[in-house]
C-alpha positions as CSV (number, residue, x, y, z in Angstrom):
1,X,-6.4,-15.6,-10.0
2,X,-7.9,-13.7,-12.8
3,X,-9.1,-9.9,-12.2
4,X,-12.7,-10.5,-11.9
5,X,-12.5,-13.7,-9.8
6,X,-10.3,-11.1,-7.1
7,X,-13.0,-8.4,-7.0
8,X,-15.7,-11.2,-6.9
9,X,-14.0,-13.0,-3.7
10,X,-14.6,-9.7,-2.4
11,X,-18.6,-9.7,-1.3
12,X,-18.4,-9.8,2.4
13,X,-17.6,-6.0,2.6
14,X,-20.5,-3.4,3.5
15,X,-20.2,-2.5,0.1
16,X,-19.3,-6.0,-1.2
17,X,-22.2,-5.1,-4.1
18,X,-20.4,-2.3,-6.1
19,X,-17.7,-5.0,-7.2
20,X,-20.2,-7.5,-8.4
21,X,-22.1,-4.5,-10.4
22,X,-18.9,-3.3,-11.7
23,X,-18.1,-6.6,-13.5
24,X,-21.4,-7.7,-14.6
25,X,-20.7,-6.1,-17.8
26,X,-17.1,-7.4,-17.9
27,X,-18.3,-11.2,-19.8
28,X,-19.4,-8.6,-23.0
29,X,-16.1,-8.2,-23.6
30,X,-15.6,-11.5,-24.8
31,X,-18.5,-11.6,-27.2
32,X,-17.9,-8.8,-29.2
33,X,-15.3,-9.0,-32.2
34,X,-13.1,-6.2,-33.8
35,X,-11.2,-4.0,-32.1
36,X,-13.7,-0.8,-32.6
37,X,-16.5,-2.8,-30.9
38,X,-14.0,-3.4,-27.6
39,X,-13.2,0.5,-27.8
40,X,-17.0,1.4,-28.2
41,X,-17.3,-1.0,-24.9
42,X,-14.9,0.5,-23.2
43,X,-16.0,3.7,-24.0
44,X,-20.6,2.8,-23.2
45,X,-18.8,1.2,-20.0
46,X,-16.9,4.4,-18.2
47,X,-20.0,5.4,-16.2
48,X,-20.4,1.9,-14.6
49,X,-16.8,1.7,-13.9
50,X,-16.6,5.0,-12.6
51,X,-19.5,5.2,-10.5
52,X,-18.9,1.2,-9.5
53,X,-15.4,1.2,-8.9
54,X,-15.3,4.9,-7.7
55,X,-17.6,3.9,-4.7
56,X,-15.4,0.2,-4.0
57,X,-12.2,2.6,-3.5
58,X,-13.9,5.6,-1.9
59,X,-15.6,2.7,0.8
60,X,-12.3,1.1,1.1
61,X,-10.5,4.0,2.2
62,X,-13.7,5.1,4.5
63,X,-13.6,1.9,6.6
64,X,-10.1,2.3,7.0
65,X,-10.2,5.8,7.9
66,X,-12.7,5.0,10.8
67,X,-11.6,3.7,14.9
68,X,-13.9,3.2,17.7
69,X,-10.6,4.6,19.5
70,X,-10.1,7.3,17.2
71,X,-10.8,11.3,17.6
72,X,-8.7,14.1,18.7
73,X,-5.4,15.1,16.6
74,X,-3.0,13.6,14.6
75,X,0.5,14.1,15.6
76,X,4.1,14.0,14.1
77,X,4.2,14.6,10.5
78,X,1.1,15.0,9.2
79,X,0.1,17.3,11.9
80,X,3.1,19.8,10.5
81,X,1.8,19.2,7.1
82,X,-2.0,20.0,8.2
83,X,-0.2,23.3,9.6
84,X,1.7,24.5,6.9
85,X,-1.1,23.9,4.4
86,X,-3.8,25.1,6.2
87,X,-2.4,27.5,9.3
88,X,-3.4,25.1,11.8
89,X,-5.4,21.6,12.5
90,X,-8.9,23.7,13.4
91,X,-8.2,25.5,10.7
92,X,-8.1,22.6,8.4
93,X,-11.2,20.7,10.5
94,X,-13.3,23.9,9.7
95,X,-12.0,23.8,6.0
96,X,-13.2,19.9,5.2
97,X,-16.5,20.3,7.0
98,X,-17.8,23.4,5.2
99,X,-16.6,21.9,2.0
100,X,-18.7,19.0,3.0
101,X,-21.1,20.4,4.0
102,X,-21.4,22.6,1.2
103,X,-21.6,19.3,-1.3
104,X,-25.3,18.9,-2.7
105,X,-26.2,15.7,-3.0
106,X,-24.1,12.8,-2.5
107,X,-20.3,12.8,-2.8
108,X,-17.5,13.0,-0.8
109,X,-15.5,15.1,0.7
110,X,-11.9,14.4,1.2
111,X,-8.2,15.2,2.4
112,X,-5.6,14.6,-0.2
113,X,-1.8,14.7,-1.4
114,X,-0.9,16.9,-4.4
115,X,2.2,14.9,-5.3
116,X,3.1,17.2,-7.7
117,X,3.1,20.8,-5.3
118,X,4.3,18.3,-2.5
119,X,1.3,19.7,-0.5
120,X,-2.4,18.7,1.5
121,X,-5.7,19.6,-0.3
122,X,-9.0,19.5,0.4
123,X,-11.4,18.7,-2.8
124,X,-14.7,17.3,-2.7
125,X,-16.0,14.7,-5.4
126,X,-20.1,14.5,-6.7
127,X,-21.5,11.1,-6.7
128,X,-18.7,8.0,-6.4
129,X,-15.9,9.7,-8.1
130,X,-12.8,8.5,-7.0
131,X,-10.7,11.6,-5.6
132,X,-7.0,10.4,-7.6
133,X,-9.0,9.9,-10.7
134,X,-11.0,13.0,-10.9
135,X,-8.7,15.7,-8.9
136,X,-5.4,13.9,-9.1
137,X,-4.5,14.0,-5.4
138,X,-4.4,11.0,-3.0
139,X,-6.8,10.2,-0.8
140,X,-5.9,10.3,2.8
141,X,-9.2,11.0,4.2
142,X,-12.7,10.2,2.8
143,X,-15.4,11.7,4.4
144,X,-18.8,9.6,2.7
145,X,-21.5,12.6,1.9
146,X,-24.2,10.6,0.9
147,X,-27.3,10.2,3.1
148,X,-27.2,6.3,3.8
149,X,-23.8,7.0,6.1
150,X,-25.6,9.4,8.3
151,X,-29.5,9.5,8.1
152,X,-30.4,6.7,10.0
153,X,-28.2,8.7,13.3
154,X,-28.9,12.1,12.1
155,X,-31.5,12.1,9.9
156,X,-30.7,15.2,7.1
157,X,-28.6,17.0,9.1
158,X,-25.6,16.6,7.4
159,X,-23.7,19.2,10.0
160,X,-24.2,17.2,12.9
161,X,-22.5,13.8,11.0
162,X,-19.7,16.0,10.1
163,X,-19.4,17.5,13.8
164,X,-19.2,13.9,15.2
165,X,-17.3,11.9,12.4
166,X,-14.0,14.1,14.0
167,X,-14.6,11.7,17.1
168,X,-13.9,8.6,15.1
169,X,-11.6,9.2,12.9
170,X,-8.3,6.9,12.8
171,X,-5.3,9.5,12.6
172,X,-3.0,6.4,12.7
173,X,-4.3,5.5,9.3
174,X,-4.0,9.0,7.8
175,X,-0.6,9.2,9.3
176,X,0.2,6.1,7.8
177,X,-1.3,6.9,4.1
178,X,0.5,10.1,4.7
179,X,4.0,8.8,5.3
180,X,3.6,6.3,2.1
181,X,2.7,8.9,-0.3
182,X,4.5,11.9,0.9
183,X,8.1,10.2,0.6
């Protein structure tokens, strides 16, 4: 299966749409001749791909990172982690909400794995940038700032989303994205 079919089989997602957008430009690639034209592409193309593909990867992660059964702490390892990088799990809950709640406009804010320092981060991206891409870390937990994941429920009161998204998030996830990257 070539590239573009894979990320075209993929339209059934909420945010099946980015994909399609993302490779609409793609079919140019085979008209234009010389190498300079591909780089010049390339190079008119970044914005797409990074604002496309940013948001297919941020919304991947964000479904995954949501349970109806999820909420309270995580435990084991990541739990120690959240402690010794923030001083404790409310702490680090208070840490991610006023960064995203501090965002203006629409981004996301997000826990992440400095692979390098071995330790948790918190960062916050503008618009659809993808978190390993723009800070470097990996993502554990995306938190989606812009208005069409809360207004309809909230309205724009962007504290209130972020005081209830605690209730669903899926710490079996994180602990799992955790365990793969911290190792």
């Amino acid at each position: 299966m070539k590239l573009k079919d894979a990320f075209m089989s993929d339209s059934k997602r909420p945010h099946g749409l980015q994909p399609t957008r993302l490779l609409r430009p793609w079919d140019f690639l085979g008209k234009s001749t010389g190498v300079a034209c591909h780089c010049l592409l390339w190079i008119a193309l970044q914005p797409a791909l990074k604002f496309n593909g940013g948001g297919h990867i941020n919304h991947s992660i964000f479904w995954t990172n949501l349970s109806l059964n999820g909420g309270g702490e995580s435990k084991g390892e990541l739990l120690e982690a959240i402690k010794r990088d923030f001083g404790s799990f409310a702490k680090f809950k208070e840490k991610l909400t006023a960064v995203s709640v501090g965002d203006q406009g629409s981004g996301w804010g997000w826990l992440g794995f400095n692979k390098l320092q071995g330790r948790l981060q918190i960062a916050a991206c503008s618009n659809q940038d993808p978190l390993q891409g723009t800070a470097g870390l990996i993502p554990l937990l995306g938190i989606d700032l812009w208005e069409h994941a809360y207004y309809p429920q909230y309205k724009n009161v962007r504290p209130d989303y972020l005081k209830a998204i605690w209730n669903v998030i899926n710490w079996e996830n994180l602990t799992a994205r955790y365990t793969a990257c911290s190792k």
